[in-house]
N, C-alpha and C positions, 0 to 999 in steps of 0.2 A: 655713517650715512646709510640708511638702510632704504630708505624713499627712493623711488627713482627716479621722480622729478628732483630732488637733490643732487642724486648722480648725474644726472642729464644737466643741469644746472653747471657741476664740477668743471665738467668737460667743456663749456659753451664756453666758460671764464678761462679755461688754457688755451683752448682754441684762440678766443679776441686777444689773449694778452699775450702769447707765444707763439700764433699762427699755425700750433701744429701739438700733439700730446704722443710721447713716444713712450710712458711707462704708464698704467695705473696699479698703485697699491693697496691691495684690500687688507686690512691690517682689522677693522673692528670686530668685536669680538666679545662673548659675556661668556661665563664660567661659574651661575651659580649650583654649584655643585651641592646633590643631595641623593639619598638613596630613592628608589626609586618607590619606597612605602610612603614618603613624606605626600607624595602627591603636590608637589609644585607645581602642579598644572598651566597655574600662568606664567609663571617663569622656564618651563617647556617650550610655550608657545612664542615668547617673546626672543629667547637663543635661535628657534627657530626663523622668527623674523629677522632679527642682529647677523648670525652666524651662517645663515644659508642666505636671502632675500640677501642682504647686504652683499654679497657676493654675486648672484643672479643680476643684482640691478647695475652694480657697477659695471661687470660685464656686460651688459645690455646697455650702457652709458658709452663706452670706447668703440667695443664692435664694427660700429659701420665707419668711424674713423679708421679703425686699426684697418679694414678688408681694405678701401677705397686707397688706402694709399702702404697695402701690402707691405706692414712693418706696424712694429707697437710689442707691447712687452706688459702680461699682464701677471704680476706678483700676487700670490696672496698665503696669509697665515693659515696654515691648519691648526695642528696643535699633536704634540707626542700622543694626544687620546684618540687621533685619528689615525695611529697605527696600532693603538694595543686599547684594551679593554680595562677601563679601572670601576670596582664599584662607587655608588654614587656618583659615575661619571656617563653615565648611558643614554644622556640629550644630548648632552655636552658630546661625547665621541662622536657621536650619531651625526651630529653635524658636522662634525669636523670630518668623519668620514667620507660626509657627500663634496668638501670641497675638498679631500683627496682623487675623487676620481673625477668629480667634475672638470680639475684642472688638468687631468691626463687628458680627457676627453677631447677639452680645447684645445688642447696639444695636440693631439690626432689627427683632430679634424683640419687643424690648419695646414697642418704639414700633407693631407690630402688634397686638400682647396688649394694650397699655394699662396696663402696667406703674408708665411714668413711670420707669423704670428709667436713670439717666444712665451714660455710659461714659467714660474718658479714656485716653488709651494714649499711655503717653511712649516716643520714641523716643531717647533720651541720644548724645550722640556719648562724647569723652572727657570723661569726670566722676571726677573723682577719690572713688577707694571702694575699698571690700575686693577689689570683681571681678579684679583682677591677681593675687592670693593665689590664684587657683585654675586661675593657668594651668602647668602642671606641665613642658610641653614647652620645652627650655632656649630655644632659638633666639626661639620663637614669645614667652614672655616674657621676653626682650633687648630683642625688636623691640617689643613693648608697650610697658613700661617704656621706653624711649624715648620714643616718640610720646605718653605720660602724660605723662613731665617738660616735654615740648615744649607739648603742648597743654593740658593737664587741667585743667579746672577746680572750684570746689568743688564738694561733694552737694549746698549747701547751694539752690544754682540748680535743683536739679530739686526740692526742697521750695518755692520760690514757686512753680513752675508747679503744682504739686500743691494748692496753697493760692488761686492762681486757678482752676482747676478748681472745686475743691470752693466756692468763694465765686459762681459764677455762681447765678442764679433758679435754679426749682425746675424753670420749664418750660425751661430750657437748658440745651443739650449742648455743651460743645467737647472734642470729642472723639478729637482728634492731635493731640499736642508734636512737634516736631523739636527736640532743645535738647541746643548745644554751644559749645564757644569759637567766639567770633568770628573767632580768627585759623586756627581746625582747615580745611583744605579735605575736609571728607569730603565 
């Protein structure tokens, strides 16, 4: 959901049907990876939309929930390129790295405001998911789809980490994942 009448929407349905929303998960997310001569232009600007805006609105969706009743717990995927630099991956990081500090930031600030506002930001190496469906440039996923068959592991590993997150107190933040195959050298 990248819309924020969708996010807003999200939240309007947990509110009527649960009277109260104590986690949101920003999980979406595109990866079509390509060197930066291809000029994907609008596949740039659409990761752009997906991977930052997607992030921006859902956070902008929970917000005045989360302040007004000072608690809420807001998760979201980065991606291991938003701690290291890979080529053909330079949208792709780039976004991931704004919602590495972005989610410090909200973490910051809350714990300034007095929010109580918790954060988690997963960083995934290879996890086997959709994210490969969206890489368009042939070479760039060959070379994926490789290194998935080689490495990848289930989603289902970044669902415990999410279920440890959301499971600590209420005054506790763990608030970075690194999480991938053991045998991945990323």
């Amino acid at each position: 959901m990248t819309q924020q009448i969708e996010n807003d929407a999200l939240v309007k349905l947990a509110l009527d049907t649960f009277g109260r929303v104590d986690v949101m998960f920003l999980n979406a997310g595109l990866m079509p990876s390509a060197p930066l001569s291809a000029l994907q232009t609008a596949q740039w600007h659409q990761m752009v939309d997906v991977n930052i805006k997607g992030v921006l609105n859902g956070v902008a969706a929970v917000l005045p929930d989360f302040i007004a009743q000072k608690a809420g717990h807001v998760i979201a995927t980065s991606s291991i390129a938003g701690l290291k630099a890979y080529p053909g991956g330079a949208v792709y990081g780039g976004t991931k790295w704004f919602v590495r500090d972005f989610m410090e930031v909200l973490r910051m600030e809350s714990a300034m405001e007095g929010t109580n506002i918790r954060t988690a930001t997963i960083y995934p190496a290879a996890i086997n998911a959709e994210l490969l469906g969206t890489i368009s440039h042939a070479a760039s996923a060959q070379a994926m789809q490789g290194l998935y068959q080689q490495y990848g592991i289930p989603a289902e590993r970044v669902a415990n980490v999410v279920a440890f997150a959301i499971d600590q107190p209420e005054d506790t933040t763990v608030n970075e994942f690194t999480v991938g195959p053991a045998n991945q050298p990323w």
